[in-house]
Backbone bond lengths (Angstrom), bond angles and torsions (degrees), N, CA, C in turn:
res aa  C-N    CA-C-N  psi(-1)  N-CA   C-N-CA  omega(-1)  CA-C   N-CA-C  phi
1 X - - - 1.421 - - 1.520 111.81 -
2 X 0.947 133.58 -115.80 1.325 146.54 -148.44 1.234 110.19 -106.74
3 X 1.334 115.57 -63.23 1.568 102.20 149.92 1.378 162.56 -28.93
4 X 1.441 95.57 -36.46 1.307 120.40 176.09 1.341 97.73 -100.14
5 X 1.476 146.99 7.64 0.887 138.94 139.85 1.768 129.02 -67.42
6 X 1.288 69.10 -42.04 1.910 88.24 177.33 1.321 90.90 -75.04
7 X 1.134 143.26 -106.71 1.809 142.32 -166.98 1.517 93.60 -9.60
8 X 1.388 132.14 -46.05 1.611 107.29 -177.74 1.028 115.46 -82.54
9 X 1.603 142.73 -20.37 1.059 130.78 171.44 1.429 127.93 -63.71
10 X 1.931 101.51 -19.33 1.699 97.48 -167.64 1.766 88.48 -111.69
11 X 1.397 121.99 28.85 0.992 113.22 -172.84 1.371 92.77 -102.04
12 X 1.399 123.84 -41.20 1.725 130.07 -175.68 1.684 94.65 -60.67
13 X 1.545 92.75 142.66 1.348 114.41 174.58 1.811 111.48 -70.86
14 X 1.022 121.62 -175.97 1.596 126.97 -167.16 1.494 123.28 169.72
15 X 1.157 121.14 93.77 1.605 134.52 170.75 1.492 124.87 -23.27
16 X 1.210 92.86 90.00 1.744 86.47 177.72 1.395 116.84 -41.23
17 X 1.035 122.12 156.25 1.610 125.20 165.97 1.527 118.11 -127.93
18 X 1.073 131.23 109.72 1.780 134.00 -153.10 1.630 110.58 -166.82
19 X 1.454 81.63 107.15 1.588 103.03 179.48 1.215 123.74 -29.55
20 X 1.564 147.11 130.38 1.162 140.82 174.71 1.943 109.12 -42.10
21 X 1.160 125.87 -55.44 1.502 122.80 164.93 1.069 98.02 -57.69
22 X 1.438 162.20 -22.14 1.575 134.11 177.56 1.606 115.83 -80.69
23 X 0.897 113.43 -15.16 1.557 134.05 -166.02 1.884 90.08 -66.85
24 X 0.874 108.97 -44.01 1.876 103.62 -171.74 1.438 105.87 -85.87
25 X 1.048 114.42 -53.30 1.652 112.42 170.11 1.400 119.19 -36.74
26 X 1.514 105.87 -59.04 1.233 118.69 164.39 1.717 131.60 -41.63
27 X 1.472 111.52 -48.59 1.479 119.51 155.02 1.565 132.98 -49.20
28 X 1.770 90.22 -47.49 1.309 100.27 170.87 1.710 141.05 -59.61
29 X 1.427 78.62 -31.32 1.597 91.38 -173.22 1.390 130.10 -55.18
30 X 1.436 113.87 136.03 1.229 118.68 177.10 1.884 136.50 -113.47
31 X 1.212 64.76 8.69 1.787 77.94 178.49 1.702 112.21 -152.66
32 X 1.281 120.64 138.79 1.621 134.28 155.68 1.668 106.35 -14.33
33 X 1.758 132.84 126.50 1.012 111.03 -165.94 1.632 83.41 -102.39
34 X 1.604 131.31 -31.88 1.049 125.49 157.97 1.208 129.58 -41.30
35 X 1.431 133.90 -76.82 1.697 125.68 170.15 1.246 118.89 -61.49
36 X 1.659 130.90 -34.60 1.362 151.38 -171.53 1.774 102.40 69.01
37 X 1.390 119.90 25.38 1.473 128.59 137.97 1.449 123.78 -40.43
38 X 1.426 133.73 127.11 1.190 127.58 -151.01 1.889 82.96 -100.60
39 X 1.571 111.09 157.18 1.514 96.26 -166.48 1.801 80.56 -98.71
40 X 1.248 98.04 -179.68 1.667 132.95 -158.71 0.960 101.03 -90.65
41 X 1.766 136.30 -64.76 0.888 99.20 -166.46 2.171 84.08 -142.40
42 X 1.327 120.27 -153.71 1.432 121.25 -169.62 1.379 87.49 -98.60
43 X 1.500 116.54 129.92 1.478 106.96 157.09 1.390 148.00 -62.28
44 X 1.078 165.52 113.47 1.347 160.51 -139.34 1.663 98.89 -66.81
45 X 1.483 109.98 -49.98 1.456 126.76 179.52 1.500 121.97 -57.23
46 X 1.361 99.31 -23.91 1.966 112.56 167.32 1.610 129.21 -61.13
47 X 1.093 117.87 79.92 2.059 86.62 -158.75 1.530 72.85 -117.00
């Protein structure tokens, strides 16, 4: 049903799109901009 609709939609991959100025902010960041929780630890996936 519906679910398994949804699981395929977030299963397909999709191109970020991010402004050349967002790109550093983005690196920089240190906290959740949604909760504003500071994250734990550096992601491996961040370079």
């Amino acid at each position: 049903g519906e679910f398994l609709t949804i699981q395929k939609d977030l299963s397909t991959s999709a191109e970020i799109i991010i402004a050349p100025g967002d790109i550093r902010e983005y690196n920089e960041a240190t906290e959740c901009w949604i909760c504003k929780k500071a994250f734990l630890k550096l992601s491996s996936e961040v370079s």
